[in-house]
ZADREN-987221 format. One record per residue (C-alpha): residue in one letter; x, y, z. Coordinates in steps of 0.25 Angstrom, whole numbers, padded with zeros to 4 digits, always signed. Each point is the difference from the previous one (the first is absolute). Layout:
BEGIN
AXYZ/...
END
This chain:
BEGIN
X-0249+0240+0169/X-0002+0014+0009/X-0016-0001-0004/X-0003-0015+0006/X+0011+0004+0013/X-0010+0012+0002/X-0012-0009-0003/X+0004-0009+0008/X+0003+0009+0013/X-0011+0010-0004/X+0009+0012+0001/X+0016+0002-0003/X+0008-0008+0009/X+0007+0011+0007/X-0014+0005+0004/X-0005-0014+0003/X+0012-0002+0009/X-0002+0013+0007/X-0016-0003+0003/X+0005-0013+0004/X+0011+0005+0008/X-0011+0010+0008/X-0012-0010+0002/X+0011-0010+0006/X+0005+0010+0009/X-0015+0005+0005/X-0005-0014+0001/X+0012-0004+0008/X-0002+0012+0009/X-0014-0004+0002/X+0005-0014+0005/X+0009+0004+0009/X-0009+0009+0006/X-0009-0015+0002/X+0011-0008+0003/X+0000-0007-0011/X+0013-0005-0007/X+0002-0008-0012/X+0004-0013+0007/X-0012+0000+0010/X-0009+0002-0013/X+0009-0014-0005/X-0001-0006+0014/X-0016+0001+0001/X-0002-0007-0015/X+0009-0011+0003/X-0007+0000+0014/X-0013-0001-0007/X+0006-0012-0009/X+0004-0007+0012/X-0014+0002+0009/X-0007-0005-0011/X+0008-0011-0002/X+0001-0003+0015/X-0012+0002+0005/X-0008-0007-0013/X-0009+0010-0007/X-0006+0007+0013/X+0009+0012-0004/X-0008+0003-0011/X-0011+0007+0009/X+0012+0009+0001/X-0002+0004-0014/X-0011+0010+0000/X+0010+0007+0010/X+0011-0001-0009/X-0008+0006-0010/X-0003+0013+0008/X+0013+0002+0004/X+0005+0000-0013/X-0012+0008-0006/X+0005+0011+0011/X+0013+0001-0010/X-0003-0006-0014/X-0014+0011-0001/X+0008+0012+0001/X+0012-0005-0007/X-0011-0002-0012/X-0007+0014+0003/X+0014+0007-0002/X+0004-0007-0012/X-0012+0003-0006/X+0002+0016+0003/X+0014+0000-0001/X-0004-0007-0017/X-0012+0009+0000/X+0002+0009-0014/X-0009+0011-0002/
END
């Protein structure tokens, strides 16, 4: 059972918990640098729900910003797992 937990993880889960326990505090240090906090981040997908139920489908303009902003996070975030899983 030890093998499929570490499979799984992709590490021991002391050392998976550790990483995890690392990047969550650099990545909250980066968003309160921004001002961003988890409940704005809820607040601003139920907005989106909500703008584009409320104003019809004209919100979906609003997309390709979307997109960008989201690329600004998700694009390093990939970058690093990619180093961080890098084995030479």
């Amino acid at each position: 059972m030890s093998n499929g937990v570490n499979g799984f993880l992709g590490d021991s889960p002391l050392r998976v918990l550790i990483k995890l326990l690392i990047l969550s505090v650099a990545v909250g240090f980066l968003m309160s640098i921004f001002g961003l906090y988890p409940d704005d981040i809820l607040f601003a997908v139920r907005d989106f729900f909500l703008d584009l139920w409320n104003t019809g489908f004209k919100t979906l303009g609003r997309l390709g910003d979307y997109l960008l902003l989201g690329a600004v996070i998700v694009i390093p975030v990939f970058i690093l797992i990619r180093l961080f899983s890098y084995r030479r």
